[in-house]
MINUNU-924548 format. One line per field, with one value per residue: residue in three letters; x negated, y, z negated of N, C-alpha, C in turn. Coordinates in Angstrom, 1 decimal, decimal comma, padded with zeros to 4 digits, m for minus. Layout:
BEGIN
code	ALA ...
n_X	X ...
n_Y	Y ...
n_Z	Z ...
ca_X	X ...
ca_Y	Y ...
ca_Z	Z ...
c_X	X ...
c_Y	Y ...
c_Z	Z ...
This chain:
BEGIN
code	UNK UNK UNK UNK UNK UNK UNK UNK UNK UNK UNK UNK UNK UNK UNK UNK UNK UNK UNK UNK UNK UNK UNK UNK UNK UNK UNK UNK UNK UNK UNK UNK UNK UNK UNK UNK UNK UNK UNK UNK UNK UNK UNK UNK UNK UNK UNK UNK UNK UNK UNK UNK UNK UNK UNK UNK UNK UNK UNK UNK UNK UNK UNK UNK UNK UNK UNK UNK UNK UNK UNK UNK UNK UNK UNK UNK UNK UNK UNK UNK UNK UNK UNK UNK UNK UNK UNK UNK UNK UNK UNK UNK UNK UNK UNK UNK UNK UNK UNK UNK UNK UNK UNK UNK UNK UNK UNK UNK UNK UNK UNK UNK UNK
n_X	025,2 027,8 029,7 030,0 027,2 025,6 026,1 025,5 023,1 022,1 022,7 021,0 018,5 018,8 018,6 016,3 014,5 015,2 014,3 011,5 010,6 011,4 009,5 007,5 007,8 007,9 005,6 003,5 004,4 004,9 003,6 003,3 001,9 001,2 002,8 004,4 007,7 007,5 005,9 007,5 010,0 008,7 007,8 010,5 011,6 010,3 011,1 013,3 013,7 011,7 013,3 015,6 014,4 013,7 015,9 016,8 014,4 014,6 016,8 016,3 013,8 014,6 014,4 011,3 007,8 007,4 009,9 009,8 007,9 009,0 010,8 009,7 008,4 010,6 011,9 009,6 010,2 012,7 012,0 010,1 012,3 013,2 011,7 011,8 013,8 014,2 012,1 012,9 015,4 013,7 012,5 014,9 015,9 013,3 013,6 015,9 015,8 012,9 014,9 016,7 015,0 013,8 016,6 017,0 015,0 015,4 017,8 016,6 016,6 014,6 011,8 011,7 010,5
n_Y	m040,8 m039,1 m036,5 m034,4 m035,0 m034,4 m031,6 m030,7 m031,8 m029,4 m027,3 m027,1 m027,2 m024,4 m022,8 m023,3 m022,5 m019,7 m019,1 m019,7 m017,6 m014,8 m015,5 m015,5 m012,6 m010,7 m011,9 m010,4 m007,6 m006,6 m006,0 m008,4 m009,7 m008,3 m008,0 m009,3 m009,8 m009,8 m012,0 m013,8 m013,7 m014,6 m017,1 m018,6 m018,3 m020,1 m022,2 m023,0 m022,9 m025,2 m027,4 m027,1 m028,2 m030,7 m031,9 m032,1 m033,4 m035,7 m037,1 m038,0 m039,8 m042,0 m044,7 m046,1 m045,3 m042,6 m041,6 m042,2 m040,6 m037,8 m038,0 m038,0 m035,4 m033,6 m033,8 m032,3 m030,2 m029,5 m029,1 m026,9 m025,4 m025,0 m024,1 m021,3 m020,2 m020,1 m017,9 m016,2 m015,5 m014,6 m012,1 m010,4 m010,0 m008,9 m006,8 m005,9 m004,9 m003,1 m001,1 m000,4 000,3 002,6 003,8 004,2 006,3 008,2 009,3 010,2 013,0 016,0 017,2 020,0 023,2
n_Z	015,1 013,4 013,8 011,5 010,3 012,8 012,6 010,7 010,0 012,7 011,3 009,4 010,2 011,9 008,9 008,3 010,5 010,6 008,2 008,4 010,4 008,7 006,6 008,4 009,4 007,4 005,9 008,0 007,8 005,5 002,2 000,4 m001,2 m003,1 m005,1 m007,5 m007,4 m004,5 m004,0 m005,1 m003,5 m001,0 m001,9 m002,2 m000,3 001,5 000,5 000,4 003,2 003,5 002,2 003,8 006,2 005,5 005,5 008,2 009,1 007,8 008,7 011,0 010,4 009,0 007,5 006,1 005,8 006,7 005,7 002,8 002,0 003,0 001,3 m001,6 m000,5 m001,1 m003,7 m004,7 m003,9 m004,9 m007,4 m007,3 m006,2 m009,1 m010,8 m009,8 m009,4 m012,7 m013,0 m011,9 m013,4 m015,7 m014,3 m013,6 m016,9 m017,6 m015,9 m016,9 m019,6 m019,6 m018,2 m020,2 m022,2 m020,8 m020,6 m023,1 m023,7 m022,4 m023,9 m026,1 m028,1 m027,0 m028,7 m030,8 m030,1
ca_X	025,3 028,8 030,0 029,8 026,3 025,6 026,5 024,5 021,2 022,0 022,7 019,6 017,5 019,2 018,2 014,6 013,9 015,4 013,2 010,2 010,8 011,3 007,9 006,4 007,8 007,7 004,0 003,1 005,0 005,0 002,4 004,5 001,2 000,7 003,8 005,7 009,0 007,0 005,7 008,7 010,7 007,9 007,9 011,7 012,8 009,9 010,5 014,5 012,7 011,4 014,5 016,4 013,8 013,5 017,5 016,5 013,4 015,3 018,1 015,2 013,3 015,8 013,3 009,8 006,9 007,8 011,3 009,7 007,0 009,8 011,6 008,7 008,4 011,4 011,7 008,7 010,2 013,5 011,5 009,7 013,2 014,0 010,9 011,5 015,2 013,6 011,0 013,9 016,2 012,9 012,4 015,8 015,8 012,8 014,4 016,7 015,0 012,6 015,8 017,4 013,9 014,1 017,5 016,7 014,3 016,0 018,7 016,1 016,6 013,7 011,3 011,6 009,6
ca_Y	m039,6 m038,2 m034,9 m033,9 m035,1 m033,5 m030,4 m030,5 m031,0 m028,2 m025,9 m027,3 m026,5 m023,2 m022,4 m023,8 m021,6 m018,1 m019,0 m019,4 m016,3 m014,1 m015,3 m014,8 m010,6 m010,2 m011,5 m009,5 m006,3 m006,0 m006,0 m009,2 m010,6 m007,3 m007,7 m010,8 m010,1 m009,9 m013,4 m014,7 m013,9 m015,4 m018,4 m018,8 m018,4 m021,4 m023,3 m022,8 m023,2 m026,7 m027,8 m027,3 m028,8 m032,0 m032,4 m032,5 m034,9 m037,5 m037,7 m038,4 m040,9 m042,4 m045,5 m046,5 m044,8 m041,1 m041,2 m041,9 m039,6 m036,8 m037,8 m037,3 m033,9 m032,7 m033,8 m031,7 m028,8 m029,0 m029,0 m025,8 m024,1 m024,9 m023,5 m020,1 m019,8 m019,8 m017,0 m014,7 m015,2 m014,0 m011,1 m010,2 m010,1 m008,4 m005,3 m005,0 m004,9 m001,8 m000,4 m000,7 001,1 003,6 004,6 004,8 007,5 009,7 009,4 010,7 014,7 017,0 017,4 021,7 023,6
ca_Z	014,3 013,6 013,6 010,2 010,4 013,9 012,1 009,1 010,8 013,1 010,2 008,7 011,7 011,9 008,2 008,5 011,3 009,9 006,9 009,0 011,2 007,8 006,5 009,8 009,7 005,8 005,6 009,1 007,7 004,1 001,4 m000,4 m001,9 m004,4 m006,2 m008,4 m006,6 m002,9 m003,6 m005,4 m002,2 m000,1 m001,8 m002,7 001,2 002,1 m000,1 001,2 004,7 003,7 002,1 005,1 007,2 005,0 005,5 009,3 009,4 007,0 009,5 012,0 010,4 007,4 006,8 006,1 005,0 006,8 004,5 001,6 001,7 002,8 m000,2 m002,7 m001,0 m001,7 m005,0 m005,6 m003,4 m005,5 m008,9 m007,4 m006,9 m010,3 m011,4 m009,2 m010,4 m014,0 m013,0 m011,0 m014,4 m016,2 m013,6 m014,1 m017,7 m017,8 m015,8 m017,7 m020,9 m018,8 m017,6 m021,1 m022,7 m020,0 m020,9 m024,5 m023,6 m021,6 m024,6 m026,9 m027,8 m027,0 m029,8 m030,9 m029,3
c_X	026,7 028,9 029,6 028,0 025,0 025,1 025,8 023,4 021,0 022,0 021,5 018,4 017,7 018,2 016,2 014,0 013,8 014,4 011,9 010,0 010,7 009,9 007,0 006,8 007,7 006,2 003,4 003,4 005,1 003,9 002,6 003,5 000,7 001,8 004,5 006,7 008,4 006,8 006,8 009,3 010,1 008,3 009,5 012,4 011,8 010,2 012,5 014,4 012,7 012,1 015,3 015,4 013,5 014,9 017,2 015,4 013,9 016,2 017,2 014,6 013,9 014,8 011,8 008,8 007,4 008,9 011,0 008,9 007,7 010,4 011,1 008,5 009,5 012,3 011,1 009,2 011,8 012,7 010,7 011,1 013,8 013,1 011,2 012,8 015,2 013,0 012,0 014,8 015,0 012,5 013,4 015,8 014,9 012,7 015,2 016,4 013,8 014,0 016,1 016,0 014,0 015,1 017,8 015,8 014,6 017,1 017,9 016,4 015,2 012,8 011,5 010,4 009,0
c_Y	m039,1 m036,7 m034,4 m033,9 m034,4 m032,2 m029,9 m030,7 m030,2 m027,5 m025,9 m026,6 m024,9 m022,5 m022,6 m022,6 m020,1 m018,0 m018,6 m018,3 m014,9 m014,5 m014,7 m013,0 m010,5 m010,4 m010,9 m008,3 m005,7 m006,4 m007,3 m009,8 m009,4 m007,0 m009,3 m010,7 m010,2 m011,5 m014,2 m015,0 m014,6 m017,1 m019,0 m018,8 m019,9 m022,4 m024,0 m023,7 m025,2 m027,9 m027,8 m028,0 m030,9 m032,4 m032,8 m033,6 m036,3 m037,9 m038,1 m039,6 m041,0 m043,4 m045,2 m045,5 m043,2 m040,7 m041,5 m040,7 m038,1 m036,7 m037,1 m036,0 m033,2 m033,0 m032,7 m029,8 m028,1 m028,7 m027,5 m024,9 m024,0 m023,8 m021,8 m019,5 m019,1 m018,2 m015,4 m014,5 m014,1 m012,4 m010,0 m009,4 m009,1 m007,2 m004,9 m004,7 m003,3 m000,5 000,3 000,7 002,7 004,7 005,1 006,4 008,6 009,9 010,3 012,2 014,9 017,1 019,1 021,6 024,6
c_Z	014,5 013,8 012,8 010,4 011,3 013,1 011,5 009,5 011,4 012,6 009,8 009,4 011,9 010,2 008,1 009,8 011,2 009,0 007,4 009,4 010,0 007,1 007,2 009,8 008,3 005,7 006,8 008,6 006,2 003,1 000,3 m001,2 m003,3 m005,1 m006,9 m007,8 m005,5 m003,1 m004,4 m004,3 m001,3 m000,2 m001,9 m001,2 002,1 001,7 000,3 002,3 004,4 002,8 002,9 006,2 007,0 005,4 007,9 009,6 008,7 008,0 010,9 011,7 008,5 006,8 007,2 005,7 005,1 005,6 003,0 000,9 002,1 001,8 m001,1 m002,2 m001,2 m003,1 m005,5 m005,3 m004,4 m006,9 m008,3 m007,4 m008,1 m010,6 m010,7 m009,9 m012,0 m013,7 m012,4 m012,6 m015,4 m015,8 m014,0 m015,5 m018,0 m017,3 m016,3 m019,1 m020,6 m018,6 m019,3 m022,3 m022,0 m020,5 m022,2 m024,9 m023,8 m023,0 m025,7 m027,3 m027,8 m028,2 m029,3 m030,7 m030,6
């Protein structure tokens, strides 16, 4: 294993573990399963999590059945961050479209009294 290589699984390892550690205090400490953004974040930092942990087990075992069956999961784990990316632009969009309503309000005049 070169340097570059070295490197990049350590980072990987690094990011896989922060991920873990933020699930472990976010679902200990916050209510993350009674909101659409709480479990967006939830799932969007594991799914991070096991994207960086796949970049470390492939450089562990490169052939045979383990490396294929790591592969097919992170196929599946990149097709869920597509899918989350979609659901945050949606999120997004959909505050400001609230926000956007909101501010139409407040613009309204008073009905006379």
């Amino acid at each position: 294993m070169d340097c570059a290589q070295l490197a990049n699984t350590a980072a990987s390892g690094l990011v896989a573990l922060c991920c873990t550690v933020f699930a472990i205090v976010y679902h200990r400490n916050a209510p993350w399963r009674s909101t659409a953004v709480g479990r967006h974040v939830m799932t969007f930092t594991l799914a991070i999590g096991a994207l960086s942990a796949y970049t470390v087990l492939i450089t562990v075992w490169q052939e045979g059945v383990p490396a294929a069956v790591f592969r097919l999961v992170r196929t599946l784990v990149l097709l869920l961050i597509a899918a989350l990316v979609v659901q945050r632009t949606h999120m997004v969009l959909s505050a400001q479209h609230r926000g956007a309503l909101l501010d139409a309000e407040k613009d309204q005049p008073d009905p006379p009294h």
